[in-house]
N, CA, C and O atoms as a DFTB+ gen file, in Angstrom:
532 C
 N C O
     1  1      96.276      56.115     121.240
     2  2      97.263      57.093     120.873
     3  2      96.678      58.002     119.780
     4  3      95.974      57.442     118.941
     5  1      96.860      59.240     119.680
     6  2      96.200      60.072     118.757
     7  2      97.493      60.688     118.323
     8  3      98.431      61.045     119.036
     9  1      97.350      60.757     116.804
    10  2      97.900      61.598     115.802
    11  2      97.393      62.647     115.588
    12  3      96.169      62.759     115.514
    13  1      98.103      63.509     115.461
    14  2      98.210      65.179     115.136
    15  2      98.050      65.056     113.456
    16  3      98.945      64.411     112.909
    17  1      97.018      65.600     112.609
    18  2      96.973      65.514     111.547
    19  2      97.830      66.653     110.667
    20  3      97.665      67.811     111.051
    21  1      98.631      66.471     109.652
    22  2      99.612      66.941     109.111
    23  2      98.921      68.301     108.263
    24  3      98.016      68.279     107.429
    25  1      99.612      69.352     108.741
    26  2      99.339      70.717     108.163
    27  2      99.502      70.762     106.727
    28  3     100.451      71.452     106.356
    29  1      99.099      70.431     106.196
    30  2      99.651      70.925     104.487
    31  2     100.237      71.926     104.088
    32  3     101.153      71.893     103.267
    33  1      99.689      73.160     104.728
    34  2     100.134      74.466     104.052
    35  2     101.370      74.682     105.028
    36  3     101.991      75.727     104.831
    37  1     101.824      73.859     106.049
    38  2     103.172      74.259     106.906
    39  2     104.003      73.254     105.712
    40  3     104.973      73.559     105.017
    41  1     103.424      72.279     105.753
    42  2     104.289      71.635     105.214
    43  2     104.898      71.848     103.544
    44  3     106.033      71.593     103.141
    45  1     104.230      72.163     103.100
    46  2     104.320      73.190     101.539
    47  2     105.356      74.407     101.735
    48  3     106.430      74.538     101.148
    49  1     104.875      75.137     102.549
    50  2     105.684      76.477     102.913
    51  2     107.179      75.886     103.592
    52  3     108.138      76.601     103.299
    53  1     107.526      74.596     104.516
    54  2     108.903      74.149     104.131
    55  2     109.537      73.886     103.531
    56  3     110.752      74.082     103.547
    57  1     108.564      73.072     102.422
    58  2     109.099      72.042     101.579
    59  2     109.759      73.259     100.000
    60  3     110.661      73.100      99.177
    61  1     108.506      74.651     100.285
    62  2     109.504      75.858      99.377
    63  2     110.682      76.389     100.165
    64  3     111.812      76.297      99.686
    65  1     110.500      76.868     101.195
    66  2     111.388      76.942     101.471
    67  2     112.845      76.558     101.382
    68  3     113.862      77.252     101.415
    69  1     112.610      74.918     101.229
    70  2     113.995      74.732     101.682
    71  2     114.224      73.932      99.846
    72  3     114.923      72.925      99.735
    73  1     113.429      74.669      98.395
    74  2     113.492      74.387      96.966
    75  2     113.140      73.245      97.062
    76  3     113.413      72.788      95.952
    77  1     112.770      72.566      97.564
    78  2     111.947      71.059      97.214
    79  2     111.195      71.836      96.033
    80  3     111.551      71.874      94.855
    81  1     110.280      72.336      96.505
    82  2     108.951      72.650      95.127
    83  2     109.380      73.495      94.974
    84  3     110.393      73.916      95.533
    85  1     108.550      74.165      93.921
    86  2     109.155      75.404      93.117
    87  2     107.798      76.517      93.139
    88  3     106.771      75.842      93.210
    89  1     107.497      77.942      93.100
    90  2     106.922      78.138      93.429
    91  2     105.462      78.474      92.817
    92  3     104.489      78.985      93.372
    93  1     105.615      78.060      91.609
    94  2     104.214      77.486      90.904
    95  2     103.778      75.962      91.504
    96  3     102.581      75.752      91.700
    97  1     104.636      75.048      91.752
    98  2     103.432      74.099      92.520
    99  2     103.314      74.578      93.690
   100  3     102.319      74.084      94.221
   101  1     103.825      75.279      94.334
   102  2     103.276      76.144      96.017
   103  2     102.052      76.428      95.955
   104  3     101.269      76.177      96.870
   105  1     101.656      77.117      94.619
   106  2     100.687      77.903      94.487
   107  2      99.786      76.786      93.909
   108  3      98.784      76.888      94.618
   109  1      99.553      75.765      93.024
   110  2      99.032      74.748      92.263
   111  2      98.374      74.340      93.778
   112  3      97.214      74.719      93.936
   113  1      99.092      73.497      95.072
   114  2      98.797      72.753      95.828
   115  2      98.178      73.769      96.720
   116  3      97.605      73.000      97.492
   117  1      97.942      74.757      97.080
   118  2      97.710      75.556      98.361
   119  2      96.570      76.632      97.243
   120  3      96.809      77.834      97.351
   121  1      95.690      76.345      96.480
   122  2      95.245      77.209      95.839
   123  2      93.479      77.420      96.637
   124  3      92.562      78.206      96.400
   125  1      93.632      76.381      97.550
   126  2      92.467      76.627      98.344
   127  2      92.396      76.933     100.048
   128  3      91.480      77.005     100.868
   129  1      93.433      77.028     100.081
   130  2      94.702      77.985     101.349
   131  2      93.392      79.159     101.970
   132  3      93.580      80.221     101.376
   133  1      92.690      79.233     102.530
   134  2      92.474      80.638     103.104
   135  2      92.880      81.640     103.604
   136  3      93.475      81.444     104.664
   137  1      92.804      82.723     103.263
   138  2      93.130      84.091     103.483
   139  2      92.858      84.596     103.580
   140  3      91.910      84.763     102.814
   141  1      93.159      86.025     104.850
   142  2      92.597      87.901     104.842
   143  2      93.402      88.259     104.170
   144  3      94.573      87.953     103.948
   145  1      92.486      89.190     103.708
   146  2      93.260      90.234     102.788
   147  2      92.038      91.493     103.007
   148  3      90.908      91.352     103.474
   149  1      92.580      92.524     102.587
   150  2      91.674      93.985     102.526
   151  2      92.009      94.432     101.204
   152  3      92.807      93.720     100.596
   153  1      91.599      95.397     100.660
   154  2      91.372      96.209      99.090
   155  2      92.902      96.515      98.943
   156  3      93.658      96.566      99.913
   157  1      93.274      96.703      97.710
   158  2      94.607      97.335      97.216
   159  2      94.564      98.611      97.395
   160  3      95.466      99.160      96.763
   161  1      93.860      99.388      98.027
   162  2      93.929     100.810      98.522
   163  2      92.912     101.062      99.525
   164  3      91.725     100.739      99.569
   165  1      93.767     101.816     100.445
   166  2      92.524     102.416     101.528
   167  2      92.903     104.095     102.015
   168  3      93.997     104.658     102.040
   169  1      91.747     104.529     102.321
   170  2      91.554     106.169     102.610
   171  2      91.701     106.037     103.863
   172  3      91.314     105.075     104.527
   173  1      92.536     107.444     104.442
   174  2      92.525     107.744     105.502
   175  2      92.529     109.328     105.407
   176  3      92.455     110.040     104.405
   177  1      92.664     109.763     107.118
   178  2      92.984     111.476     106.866
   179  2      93.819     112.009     105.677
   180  3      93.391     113.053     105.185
   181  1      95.172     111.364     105.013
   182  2      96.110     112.285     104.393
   183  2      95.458     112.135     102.717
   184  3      95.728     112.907     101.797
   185  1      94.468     110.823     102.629
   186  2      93.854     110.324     101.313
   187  2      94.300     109.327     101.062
   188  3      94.345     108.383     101.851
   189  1      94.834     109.315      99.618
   190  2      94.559     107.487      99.173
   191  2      96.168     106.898      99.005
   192  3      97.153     107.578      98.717
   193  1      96.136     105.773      99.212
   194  2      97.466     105.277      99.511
   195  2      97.069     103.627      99.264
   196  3      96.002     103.063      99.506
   197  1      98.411     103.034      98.656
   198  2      98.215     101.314      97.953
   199  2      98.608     100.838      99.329
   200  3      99.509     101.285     100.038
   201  1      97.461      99.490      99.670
   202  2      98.272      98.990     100.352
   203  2      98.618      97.748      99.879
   204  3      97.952      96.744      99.626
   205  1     100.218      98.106      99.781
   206  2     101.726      97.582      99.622
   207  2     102.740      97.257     101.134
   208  3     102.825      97.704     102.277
   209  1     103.275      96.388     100.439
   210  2     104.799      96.256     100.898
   211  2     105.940      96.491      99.752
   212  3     105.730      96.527      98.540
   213  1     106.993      96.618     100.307
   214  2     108.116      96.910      99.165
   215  2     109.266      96.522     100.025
   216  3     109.034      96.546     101.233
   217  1     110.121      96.270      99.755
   218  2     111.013      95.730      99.767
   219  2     112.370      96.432      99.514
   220  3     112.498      96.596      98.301
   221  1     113.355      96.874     100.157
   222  2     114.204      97.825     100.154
   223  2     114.915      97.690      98.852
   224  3     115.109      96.492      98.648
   225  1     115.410      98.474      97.830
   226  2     116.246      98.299      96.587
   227  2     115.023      97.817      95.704
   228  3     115.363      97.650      94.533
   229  1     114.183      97.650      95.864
   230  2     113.262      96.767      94.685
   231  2     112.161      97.681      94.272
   232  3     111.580      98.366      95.115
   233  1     111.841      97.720      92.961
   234  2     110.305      98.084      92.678
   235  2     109.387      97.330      93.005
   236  3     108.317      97.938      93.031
   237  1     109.319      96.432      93.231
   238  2     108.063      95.295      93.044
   239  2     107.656      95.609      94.205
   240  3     108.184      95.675      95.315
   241  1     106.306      95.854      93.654
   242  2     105.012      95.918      95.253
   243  2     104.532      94.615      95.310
   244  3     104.221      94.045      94.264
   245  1     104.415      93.992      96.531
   246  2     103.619      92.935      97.082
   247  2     102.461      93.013      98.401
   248  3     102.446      93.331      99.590
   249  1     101.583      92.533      97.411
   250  2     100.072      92.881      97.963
   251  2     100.063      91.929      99.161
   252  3     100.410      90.762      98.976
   253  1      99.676      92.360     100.421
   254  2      99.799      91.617     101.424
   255  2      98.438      90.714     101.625
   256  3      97.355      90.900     101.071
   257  1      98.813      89.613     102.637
   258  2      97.512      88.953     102.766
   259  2      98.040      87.556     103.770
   260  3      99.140      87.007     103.705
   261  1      97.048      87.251     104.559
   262  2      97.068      87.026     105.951
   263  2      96.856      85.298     106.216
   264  3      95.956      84.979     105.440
   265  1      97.192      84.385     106.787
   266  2      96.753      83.364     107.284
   267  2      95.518      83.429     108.508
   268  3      94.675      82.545     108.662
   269  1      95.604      84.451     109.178
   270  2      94.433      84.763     110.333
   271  2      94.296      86.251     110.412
   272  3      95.158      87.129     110.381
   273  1      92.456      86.337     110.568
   274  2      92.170      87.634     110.324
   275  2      93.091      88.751     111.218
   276  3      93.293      89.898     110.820
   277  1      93.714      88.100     112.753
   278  2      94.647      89.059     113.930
   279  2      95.455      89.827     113.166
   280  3      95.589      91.051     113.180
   281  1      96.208      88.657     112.209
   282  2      97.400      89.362     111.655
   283  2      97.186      90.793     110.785
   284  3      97.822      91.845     110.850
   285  1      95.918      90.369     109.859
   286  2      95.580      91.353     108.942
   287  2      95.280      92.659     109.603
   288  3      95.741      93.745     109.251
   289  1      94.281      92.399     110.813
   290  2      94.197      93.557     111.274
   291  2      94.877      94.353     112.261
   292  3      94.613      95.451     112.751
   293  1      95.794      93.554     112.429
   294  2      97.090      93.961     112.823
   295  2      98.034      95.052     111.686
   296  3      98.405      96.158     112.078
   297  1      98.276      94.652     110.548
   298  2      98.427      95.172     110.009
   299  2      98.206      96.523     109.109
   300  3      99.023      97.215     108.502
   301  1      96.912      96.622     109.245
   302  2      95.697      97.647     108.780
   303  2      95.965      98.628     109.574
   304  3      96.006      99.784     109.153
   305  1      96.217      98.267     111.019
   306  2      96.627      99.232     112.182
   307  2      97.856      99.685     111.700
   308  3      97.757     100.861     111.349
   309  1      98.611      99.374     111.594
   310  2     100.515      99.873     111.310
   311  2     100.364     100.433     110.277
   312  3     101.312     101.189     110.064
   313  1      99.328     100.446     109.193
   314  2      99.514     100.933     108.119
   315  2      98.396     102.363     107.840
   316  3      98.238     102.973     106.783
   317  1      97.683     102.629     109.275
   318  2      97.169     103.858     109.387
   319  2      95.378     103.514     109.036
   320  3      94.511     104.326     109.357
   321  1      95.069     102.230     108.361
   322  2      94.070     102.488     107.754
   323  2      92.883     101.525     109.152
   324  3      92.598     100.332     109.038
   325  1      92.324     102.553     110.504
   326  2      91.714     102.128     110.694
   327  2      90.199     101.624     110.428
   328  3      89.671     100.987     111.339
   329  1      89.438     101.873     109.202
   330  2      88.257     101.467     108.693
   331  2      88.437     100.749     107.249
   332  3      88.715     101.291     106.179
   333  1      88.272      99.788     107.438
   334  2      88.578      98.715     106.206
   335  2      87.508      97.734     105.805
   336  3      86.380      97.717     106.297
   337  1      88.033      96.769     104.700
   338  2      86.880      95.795     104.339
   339  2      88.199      94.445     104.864
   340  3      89.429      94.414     104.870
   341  1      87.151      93.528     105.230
   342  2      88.212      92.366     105.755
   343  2      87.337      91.062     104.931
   344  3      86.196      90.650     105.140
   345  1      88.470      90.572     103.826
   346  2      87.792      89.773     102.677
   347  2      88.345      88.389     102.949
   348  3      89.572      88.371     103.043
   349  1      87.785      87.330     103.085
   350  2      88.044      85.975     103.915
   351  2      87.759      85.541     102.375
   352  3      86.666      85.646     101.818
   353  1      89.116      84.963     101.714
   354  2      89.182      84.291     100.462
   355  2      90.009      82.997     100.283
   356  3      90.273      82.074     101.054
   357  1      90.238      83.185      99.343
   358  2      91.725      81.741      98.759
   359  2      92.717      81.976      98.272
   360  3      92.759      82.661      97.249
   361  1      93.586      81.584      98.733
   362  2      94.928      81.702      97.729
   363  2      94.567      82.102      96.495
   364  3      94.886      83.198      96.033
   365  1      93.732      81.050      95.753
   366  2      93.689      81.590      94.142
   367  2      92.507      82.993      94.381
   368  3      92.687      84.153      94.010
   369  1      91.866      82.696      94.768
   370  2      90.848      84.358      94.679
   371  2      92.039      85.793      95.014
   372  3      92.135      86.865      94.418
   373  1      92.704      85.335      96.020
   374  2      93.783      86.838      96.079
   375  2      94.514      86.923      94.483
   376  3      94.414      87.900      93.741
   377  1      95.123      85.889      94.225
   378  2      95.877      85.806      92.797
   379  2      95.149      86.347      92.041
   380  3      95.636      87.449      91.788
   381  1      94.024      86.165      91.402
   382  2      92.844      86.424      90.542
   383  2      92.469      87.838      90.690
   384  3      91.961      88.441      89.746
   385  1      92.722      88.476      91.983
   386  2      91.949      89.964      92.416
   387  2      93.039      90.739      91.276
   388  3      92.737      91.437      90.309
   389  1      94.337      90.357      91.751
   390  2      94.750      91.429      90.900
   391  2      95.098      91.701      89.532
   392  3      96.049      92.342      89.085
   393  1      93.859      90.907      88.756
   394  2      94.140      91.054      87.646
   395  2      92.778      91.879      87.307
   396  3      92.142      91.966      86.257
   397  1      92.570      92.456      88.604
   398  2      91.137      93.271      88.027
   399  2      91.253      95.017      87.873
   400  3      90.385      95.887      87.796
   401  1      92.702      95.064      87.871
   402  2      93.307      96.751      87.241
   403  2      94.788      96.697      86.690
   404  3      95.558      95.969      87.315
   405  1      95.181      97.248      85.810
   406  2      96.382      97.189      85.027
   407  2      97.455      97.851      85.884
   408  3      98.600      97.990      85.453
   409  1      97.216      98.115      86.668
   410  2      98.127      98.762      87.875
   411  2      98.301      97.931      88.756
   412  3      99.478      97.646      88.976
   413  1      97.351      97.312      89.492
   414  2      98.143      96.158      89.959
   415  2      98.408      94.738      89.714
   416  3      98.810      93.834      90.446
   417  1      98.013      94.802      88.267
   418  2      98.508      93.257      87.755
   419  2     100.327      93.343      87.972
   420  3     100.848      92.309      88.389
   421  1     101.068      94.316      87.746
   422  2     102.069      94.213      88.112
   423  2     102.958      93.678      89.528
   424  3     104.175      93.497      89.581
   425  1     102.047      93.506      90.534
   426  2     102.215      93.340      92.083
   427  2     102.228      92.056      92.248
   428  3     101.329      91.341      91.806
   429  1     103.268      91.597      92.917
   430  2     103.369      90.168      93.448
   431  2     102.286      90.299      94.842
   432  3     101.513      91.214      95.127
   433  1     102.618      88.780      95.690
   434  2     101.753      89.184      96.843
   435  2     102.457      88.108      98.112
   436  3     102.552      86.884      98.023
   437  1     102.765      88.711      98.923
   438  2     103.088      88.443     100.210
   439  2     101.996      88.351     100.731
   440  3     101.008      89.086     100.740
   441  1     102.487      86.334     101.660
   442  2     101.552      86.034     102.950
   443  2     102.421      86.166     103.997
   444  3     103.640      86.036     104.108
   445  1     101.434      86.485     104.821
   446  2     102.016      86.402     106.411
   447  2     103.333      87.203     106.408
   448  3     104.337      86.782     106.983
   449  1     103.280      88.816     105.488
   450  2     104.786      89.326     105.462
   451  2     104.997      89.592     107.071
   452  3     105.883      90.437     106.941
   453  1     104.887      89.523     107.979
   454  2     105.555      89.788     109.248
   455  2     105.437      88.975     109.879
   456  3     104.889      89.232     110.951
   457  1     105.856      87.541     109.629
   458  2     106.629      86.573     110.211
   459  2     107.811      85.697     109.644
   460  3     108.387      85.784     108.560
   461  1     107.972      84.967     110.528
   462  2     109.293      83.994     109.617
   463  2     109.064      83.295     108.618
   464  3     109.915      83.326     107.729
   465  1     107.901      82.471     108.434
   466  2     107.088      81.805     107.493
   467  2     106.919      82.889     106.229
   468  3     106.689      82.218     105.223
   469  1     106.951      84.450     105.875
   470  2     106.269      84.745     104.632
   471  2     106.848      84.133     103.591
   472  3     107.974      83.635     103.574
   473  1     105.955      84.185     102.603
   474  2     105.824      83.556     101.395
   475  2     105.897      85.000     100.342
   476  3     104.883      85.686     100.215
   477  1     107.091      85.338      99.678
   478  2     107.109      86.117      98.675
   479  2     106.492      85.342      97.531
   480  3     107.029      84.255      97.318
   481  1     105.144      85.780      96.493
   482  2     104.859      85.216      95.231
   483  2     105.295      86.474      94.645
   484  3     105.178      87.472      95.355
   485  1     105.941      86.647      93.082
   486  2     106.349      87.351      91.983
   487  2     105.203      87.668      91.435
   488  3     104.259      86.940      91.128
   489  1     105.333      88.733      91.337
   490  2     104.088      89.554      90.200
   491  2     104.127      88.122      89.296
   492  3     105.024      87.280      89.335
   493  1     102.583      88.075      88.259
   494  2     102.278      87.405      87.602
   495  2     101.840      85.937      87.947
   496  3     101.210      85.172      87.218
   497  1     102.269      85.728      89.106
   498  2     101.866      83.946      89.784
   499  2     100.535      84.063      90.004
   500  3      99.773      84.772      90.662
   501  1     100.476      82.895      89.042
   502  2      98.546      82.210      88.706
   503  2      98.665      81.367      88.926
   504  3      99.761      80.822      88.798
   505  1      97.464      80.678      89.451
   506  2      97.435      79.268      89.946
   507  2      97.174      78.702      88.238
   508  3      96.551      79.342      87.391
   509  1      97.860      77.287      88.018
   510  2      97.591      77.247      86.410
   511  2      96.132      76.284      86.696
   512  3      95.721      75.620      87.648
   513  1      95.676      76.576      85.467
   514  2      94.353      75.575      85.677
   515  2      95.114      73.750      85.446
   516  3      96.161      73.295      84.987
   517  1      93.905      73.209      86.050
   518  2      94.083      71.558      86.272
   519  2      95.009      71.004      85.124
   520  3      96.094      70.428      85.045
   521  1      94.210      71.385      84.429
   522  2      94.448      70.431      82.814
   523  2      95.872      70.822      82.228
   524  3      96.366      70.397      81.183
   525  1      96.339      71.589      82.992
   526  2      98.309      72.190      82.425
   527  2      99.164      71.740      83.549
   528  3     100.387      71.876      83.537
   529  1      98.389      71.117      84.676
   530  2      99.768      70.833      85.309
   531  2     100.033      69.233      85.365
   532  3     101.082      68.797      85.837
């Protein structure tokens, strides 16, 4: 008889879901999670434009980023920018990117925003280091 070995990151993304965890240990346990993601801005014909999501009524931009490269470049398409960089990282490396301009340290970051599963993180969510949690 063979067992199906247990997804972690499905099982994390329920277990927030449904407030079991909270969403600093989401991020603590899944901090080696892989991900696409592309640059916080890309050029096209009209020029330069963030790529964001937003959220109707809200300021907060959330930087998108992918469980499988399809989705991402799926997305890249809808969002006009056909020539891109496609960056195969970690949960914590996306977290970490955006603290590398004062403009978008403000940006939370959405995974997988176009499915049922996304994961809204709030501007400012860092994975905390070992020794604090």
């Amino acid at each position: 008889m063979f067992f199906r070995k247990s997804n972690k990151w499905d099982t994390s993304v329920k277990k927030l879901q449904n407030g079991e965890i909270s969403i600093q240990e989401f991020v603590n346990a899944n901090e080696k999670k892989t991900l696409y993601y592309s640059t916080p801005f890309f050029d096209n014909e009209k020029g330069q434009y963030p790529n964001v999501l937003q959220t109707n009524g809200s300021d907060i931009m959330f930087f998108p980023a992918f469980s499988n490269i399809s989705d991402l470049e799926e997305h890249m398409k809808t969002i006009g920018c056909t020539k891109h960089l496609a960056i195969k990282g970690d949960l914590k490396g996306v977290l970490d990117s955006l603290d590398s301009h004062p403009l978008i340290q403000a940006w939370g970051v959405v995974i997988d925003p176009h499915t049922s599963n996304s994961i809204g993180l709030p501007p400012k969510t860092r994975v905390q280091p070992k020794c604090l949690r």
